[in-house]
mmCIF file of the N, C-alpha and C atoms, coordinates in Angstrom:
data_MODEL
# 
_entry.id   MODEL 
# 
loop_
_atom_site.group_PDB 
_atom_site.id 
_atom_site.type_symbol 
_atom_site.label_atom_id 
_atom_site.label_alt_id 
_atom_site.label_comp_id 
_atom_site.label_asym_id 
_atom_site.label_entity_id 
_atom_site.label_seq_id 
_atom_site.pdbx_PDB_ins_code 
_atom_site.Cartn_x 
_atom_site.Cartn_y 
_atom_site.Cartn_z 
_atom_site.occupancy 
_atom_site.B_iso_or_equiv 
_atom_site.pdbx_formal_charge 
_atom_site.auth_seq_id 
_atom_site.auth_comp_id 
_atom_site.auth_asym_id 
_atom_site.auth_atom_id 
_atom_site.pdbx_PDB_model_num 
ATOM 1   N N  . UNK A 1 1  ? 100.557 83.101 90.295  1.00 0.00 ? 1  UNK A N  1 
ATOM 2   C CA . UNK A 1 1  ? 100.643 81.731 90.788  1.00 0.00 ? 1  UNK A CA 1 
ATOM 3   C C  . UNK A 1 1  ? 102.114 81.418 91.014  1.00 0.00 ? 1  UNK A C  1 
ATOM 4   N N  . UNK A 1 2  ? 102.804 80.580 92.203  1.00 0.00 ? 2  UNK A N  1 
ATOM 5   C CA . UNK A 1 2  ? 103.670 80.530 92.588  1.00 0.00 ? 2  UNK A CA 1 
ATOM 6   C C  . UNK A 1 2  ? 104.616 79.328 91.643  1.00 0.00 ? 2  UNK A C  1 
ATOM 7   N N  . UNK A 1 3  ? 105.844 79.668 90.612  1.00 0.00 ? 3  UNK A N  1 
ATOM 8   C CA . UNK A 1 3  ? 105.825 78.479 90.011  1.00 0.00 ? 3  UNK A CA 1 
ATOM 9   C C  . UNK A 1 3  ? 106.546 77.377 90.890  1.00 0.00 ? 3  UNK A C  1 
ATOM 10  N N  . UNK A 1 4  ? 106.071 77.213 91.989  1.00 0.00 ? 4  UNK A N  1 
ATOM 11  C CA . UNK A 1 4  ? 106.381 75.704 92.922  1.00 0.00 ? 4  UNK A CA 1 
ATOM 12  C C  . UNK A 1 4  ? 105.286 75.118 92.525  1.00 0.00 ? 4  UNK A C  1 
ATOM 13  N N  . UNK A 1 5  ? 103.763 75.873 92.557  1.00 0.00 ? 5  UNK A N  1 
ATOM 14  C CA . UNK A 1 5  ? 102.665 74.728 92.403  1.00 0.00 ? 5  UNK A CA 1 
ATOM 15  C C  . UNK A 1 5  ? 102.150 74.508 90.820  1.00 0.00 ? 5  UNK A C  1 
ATOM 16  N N  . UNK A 1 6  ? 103.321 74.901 89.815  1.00 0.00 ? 6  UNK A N  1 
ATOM 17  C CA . UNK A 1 6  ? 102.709 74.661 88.673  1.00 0.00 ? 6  UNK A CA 1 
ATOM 18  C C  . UNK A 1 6  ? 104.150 74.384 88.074  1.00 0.00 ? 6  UNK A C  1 
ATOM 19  N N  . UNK A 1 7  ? 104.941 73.772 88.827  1.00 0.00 ? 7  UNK A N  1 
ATOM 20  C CA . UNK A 1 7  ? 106.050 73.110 88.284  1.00 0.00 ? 7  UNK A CA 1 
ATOM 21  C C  . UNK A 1 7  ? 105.995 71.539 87.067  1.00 0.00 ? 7  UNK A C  1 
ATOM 22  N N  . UNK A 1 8  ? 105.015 71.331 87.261  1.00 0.00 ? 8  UNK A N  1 
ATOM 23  C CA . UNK A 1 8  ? 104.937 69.970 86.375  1.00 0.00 ? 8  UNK A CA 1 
ATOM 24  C C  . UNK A 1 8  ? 104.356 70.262 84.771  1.00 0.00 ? 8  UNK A C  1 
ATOM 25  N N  . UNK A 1 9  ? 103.375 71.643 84.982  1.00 0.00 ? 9  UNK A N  1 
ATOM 26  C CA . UNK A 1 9  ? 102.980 72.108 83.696  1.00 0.00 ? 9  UNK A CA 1 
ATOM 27  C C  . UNK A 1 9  ? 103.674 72.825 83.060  1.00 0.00 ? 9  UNK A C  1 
ATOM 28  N N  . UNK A 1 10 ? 105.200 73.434 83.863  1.00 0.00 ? 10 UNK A N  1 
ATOM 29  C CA . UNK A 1 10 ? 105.800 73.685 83.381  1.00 0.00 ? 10 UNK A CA 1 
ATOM 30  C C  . UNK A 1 10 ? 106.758 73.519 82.102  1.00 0.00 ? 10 UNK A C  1 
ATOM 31  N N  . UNK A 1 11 ? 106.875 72.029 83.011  1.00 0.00 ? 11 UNK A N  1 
ATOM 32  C CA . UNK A 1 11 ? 107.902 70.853 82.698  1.00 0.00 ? 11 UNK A CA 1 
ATOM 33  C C  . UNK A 1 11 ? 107.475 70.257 81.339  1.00 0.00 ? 11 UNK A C  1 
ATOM 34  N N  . UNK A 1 12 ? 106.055 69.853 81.724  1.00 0.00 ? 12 UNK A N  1 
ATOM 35  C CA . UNK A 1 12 ? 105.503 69.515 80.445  1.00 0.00 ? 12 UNK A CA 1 
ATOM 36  C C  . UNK A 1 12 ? 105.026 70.263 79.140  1.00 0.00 ? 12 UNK A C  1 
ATOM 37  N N  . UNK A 1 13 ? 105.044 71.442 79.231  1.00 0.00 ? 13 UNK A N  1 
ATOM 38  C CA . UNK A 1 13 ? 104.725 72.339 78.203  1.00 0.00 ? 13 UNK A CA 1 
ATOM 39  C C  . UNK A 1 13 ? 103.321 72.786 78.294  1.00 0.00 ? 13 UNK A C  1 
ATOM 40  N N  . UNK A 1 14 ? 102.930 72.679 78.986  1.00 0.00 ? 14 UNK A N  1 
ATOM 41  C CA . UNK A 1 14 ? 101.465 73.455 79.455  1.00 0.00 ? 14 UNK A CA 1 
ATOM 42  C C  . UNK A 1 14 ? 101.237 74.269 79.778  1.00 0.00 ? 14 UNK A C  1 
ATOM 43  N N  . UNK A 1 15 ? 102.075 74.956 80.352  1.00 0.00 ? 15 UNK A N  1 
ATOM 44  C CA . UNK A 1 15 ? 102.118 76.607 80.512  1.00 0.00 ? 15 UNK A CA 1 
ATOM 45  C C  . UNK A 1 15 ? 103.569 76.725 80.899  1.00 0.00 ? 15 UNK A C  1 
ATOM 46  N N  . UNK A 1 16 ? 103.705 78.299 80.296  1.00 0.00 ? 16 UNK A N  1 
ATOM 47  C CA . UNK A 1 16 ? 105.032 78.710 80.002  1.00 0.00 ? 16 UNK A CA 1 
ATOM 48  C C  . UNK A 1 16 ? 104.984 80.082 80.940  1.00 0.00 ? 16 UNK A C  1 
ATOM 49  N N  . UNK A 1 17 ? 106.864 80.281 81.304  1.00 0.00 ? 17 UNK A N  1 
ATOM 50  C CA . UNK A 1 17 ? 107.060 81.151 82.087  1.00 0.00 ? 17 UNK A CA 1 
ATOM 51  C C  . UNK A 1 17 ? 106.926 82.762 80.862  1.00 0.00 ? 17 UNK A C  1 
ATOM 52  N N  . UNK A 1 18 ? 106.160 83.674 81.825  1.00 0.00 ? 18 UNK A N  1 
ATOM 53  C CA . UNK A 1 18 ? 106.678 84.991 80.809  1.00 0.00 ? 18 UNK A CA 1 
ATOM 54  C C  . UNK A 1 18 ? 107.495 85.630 81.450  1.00 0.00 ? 18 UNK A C  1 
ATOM 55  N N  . UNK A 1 19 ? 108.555 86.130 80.873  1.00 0.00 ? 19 UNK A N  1 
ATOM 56  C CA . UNK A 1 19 ? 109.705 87.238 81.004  1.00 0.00 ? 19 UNK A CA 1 
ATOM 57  C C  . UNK A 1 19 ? 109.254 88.881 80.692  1.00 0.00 ? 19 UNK A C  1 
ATOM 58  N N  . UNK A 1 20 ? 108.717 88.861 81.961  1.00 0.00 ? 20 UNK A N  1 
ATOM 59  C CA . UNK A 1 20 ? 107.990 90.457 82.430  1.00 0.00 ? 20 UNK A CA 1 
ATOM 60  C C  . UNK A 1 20 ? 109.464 91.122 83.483  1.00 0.00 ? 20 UNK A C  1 
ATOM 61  N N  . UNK A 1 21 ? 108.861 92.407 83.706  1.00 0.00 ? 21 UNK A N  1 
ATOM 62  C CA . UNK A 1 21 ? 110.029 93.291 84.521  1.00 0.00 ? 21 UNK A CA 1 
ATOM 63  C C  . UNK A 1 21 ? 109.357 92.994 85.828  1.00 0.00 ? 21 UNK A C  1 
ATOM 64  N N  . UNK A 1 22 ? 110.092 92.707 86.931  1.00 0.00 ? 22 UNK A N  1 
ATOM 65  C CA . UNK A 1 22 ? 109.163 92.682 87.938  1.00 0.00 ? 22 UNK A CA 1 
ATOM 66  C C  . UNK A 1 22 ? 109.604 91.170 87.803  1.00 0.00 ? 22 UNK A C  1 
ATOM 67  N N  . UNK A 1 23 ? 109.831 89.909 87.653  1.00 0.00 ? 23 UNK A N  1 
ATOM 68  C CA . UNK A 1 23 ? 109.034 88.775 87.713  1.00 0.00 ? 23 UNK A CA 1 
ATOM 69  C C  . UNK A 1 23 ? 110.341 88.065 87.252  1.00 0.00 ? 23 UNK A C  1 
ATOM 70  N N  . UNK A 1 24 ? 110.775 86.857 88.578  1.00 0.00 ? 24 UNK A N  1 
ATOM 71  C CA . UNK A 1 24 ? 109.568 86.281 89.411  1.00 0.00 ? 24 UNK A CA 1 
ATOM 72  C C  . UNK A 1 24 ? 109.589 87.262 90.947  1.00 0.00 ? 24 UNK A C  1 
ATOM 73  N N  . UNK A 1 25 ? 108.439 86.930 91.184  1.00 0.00 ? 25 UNK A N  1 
ATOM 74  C CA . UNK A 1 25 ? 108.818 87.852 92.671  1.00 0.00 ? 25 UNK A CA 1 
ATOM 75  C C  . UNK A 1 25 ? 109.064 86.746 93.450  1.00 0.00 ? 25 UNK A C  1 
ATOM 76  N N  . UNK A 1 26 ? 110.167 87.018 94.367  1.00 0.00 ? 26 UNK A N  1 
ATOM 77  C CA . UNK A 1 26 ? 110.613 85.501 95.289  1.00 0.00 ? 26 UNK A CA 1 
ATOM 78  C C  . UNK A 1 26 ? 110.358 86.126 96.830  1.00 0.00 ? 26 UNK A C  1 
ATOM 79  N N  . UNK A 1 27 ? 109.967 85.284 97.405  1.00 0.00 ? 27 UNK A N  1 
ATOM 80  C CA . UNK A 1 27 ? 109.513 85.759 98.889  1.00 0.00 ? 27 UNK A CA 1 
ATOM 81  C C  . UNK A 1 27 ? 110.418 84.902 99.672  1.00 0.00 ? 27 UNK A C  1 
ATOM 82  N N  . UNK A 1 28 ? 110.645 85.163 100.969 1.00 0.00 ? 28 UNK A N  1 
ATOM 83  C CA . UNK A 1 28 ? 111.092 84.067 101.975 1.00 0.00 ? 28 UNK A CA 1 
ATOM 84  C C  . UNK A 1 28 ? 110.579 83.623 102.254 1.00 0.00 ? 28 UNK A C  1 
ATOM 85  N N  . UNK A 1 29 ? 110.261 82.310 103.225 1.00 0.00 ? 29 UNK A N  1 
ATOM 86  C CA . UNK A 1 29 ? 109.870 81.263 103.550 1.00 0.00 ? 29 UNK A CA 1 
ATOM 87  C C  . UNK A 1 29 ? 110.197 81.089 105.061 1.00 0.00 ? 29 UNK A C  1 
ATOM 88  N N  . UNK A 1 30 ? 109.166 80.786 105.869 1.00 0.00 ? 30 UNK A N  1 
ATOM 89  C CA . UNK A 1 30 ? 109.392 81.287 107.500 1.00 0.00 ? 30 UNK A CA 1 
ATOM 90  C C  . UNK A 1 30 ? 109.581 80.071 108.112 1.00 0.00 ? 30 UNK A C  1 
ATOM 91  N N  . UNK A 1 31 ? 109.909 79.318 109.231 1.00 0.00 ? 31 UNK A N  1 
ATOM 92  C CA . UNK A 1 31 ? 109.577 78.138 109.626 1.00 0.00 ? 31 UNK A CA 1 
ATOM 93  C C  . UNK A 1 31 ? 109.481 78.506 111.313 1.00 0.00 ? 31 UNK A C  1 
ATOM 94  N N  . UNK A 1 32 ? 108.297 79.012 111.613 1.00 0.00 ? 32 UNK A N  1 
ATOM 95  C CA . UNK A 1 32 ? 107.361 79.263 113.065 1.00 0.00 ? 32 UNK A CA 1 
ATOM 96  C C  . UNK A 1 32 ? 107.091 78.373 113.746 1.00 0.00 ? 32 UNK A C  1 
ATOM 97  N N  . UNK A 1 33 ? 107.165 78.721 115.491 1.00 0.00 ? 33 UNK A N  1 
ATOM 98  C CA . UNK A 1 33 ? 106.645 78.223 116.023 1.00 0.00 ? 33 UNK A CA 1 
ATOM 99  C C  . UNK A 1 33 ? 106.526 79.168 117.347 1.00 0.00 ? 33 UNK A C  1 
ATOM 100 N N  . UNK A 1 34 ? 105.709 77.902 118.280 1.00 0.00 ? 34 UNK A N  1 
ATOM 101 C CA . UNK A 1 34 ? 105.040 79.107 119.136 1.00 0.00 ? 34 UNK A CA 1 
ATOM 102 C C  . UNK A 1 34 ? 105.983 79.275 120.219 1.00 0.00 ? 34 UNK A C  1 
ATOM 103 N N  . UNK A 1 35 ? 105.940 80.292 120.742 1.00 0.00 ? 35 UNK A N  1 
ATOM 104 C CA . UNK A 1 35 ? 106.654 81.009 121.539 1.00 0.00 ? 35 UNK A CA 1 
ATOM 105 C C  . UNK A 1 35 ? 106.722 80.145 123.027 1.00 0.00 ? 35 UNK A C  1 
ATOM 106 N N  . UNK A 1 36 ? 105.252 79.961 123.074 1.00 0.00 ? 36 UNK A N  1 
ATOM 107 C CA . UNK A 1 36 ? 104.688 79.909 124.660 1.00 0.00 ? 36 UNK A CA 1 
ATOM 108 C C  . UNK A 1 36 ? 104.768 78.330 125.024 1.00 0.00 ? 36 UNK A C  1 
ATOM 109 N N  . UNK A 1 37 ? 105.117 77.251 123.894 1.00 0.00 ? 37 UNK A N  1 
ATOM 110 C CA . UNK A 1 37 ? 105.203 75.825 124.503 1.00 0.00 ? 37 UNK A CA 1 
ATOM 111 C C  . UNK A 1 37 ? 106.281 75.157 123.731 1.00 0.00 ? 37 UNK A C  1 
ATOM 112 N N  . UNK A 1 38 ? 106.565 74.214 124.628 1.00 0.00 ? 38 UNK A N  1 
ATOM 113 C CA . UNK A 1 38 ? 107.763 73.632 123.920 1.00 0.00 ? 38 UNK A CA 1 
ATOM 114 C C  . UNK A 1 38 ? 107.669 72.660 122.892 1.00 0.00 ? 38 UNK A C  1 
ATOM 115 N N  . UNK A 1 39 ? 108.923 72.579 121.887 1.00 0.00 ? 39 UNK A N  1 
ATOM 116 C CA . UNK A 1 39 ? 108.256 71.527 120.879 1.00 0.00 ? 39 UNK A CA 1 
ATOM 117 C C  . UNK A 1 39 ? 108.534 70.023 121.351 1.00 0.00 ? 39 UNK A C  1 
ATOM 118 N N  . UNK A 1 40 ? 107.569 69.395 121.310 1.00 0.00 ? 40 UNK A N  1 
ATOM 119 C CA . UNK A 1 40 ? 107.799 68.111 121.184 1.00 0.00 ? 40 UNK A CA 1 
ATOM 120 C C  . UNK A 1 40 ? 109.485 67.375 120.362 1.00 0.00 ? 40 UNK A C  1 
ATOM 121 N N  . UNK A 1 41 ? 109.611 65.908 121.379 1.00 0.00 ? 41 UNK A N  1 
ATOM 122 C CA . UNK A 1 41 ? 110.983 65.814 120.336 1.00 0.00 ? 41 UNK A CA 1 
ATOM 123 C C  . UNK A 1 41 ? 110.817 65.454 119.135 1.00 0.00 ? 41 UNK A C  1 
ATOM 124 N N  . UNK A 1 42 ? 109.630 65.010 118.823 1.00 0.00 ? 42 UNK A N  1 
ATOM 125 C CA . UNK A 1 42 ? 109.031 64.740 117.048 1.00 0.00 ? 42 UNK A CA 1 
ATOM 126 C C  . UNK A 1 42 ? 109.138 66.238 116.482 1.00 0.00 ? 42 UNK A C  1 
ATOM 127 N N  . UNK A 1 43 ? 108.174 67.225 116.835 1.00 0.00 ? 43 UNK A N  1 
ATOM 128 C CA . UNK A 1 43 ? 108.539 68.383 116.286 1.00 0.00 ? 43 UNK A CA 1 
ATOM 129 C C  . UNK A 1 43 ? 109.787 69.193 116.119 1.00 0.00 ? 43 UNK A C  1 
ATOM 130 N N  . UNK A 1 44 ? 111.122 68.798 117.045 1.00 0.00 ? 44 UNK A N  1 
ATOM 131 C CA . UNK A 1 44 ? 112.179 69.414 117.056 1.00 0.00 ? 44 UNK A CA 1 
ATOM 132 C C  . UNK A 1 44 ? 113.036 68.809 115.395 1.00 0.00 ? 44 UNK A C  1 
ATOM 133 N N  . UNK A 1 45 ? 112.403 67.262 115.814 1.00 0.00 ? 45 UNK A N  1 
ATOM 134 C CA . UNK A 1 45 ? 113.372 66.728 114.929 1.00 0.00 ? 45 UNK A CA 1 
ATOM 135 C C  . UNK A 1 45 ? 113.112 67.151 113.269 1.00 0.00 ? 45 UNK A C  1 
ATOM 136 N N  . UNK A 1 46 ? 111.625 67.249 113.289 1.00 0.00 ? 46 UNK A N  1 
ATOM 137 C CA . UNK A 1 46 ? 111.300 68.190 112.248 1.00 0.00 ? 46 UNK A CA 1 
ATOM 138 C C  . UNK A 1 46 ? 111.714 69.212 111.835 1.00 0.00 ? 46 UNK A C  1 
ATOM 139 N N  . UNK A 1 47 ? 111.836 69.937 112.514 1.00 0.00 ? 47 UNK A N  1 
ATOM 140 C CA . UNK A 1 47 ? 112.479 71.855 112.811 1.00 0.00 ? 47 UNK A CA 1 
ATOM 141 C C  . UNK A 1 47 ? 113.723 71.184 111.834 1.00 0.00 ? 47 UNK A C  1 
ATOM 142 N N  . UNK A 1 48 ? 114.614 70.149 112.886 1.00 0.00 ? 48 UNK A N  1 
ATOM 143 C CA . UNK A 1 48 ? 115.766 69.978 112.464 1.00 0.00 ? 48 UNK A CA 1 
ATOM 144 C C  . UNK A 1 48 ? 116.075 69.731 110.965 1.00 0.00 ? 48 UNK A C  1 
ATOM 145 N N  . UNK A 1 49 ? 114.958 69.083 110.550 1.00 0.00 ? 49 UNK A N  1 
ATOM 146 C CA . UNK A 1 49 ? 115.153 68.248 109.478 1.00 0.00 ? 49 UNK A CA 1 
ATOM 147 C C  . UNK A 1 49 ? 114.847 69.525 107.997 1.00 0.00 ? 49 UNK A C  1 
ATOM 148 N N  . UNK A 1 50 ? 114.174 69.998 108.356 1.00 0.00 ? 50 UNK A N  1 
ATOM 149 C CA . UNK A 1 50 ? 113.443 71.400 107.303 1.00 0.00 ? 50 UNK A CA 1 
ATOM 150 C C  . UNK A 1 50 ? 114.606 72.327 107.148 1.00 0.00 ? 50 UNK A C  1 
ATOM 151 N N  . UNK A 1 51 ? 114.934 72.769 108.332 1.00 0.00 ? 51 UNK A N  1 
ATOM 152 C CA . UNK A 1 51 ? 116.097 73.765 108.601 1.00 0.00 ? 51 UNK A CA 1 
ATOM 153 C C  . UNK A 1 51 ? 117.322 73.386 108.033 1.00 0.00 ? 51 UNK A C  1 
ATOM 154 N N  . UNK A 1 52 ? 118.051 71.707 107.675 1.00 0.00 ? 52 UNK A N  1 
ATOM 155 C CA . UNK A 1 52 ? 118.930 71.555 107.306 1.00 0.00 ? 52 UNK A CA 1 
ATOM 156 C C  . UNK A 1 52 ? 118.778 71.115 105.710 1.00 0.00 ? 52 UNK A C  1 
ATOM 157 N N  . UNK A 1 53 ? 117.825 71.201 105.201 1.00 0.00 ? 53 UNK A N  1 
ATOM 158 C CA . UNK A 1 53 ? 116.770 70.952 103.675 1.00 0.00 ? 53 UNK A CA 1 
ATOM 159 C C  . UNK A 1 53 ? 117.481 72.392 103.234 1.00 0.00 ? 53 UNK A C  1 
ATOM 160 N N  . UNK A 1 54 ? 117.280 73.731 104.132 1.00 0.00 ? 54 UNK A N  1 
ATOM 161 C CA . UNK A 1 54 ? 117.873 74.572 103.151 1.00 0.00 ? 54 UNK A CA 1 
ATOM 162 C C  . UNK A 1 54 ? 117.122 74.584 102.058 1.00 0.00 ? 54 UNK A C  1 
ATOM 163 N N  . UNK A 1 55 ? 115.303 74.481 101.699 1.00 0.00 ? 55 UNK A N  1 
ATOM 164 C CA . UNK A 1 55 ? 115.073 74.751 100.772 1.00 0.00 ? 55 UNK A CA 1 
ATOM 165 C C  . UNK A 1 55 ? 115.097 73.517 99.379  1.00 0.00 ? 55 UNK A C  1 
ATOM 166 N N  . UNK A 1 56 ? 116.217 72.610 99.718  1.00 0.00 ? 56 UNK A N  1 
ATOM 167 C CA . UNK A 1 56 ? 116.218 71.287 98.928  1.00 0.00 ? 56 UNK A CA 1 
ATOM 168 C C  . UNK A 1 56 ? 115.227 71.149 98.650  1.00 0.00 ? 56 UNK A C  1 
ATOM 169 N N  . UNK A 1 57 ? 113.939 70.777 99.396  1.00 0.00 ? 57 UNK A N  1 
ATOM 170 C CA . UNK A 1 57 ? 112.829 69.959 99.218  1.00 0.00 ? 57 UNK A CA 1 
ATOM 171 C C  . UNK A 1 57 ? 111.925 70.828 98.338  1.00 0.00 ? 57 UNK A C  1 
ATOM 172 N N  . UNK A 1 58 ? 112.123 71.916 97.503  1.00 0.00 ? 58 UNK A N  1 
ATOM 173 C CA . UNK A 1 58 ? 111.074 72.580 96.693  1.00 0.00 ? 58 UNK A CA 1 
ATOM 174 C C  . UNK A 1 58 ? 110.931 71.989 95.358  1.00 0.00 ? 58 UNK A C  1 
ATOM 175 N N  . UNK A 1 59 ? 110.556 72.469 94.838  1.00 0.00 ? 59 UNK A N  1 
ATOM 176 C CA . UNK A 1 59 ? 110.994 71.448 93.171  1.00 0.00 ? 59 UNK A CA 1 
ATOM 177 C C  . UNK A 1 59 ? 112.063 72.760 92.651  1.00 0.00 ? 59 UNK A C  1 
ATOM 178 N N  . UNK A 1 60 ? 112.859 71.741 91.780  1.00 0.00 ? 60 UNK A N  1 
ATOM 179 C CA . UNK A 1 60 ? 113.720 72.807 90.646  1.00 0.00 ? 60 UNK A CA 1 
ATOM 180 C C  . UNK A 1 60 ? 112.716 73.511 89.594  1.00 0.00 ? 60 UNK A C  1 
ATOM 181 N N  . UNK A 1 61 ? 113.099 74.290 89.304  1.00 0.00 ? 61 UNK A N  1 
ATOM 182 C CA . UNK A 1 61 ? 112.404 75.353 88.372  1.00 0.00 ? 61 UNK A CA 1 
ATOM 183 C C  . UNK A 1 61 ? 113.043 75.633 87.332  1.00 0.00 ? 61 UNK A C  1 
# 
């Protein structure tokens, strides 16, 4: 389970991280779109807005 979506049980003592070899496994994070149409200026400004988050917007861990 990814600890972004179990950050609060974390927090609270409800479940705890284990310190295994291997772990955490961290993946990248993609931000797609389609090739073949253009984005809307709502969707750009989005793009814009995610892309300059840098990740900010996850919870701390």
């Amino acid at each position: 389970i990814s600890q972004h979506t179990v950050v609060d049980e974390l927090h609270a003592g409800r479940l705890v991280t284990l310190d295994l070899p291997g772990l955490p496994i961290e993946r990248a994070w993609y931000l797609i779109t389609r090739a073949d149409a253009p984005l809307s200026p709502a969707a750009q400004r989005i793009r814009a807005h995610i892309s300059g988050m840098k990740g900010a917007f996850l919870p701390q861990l």
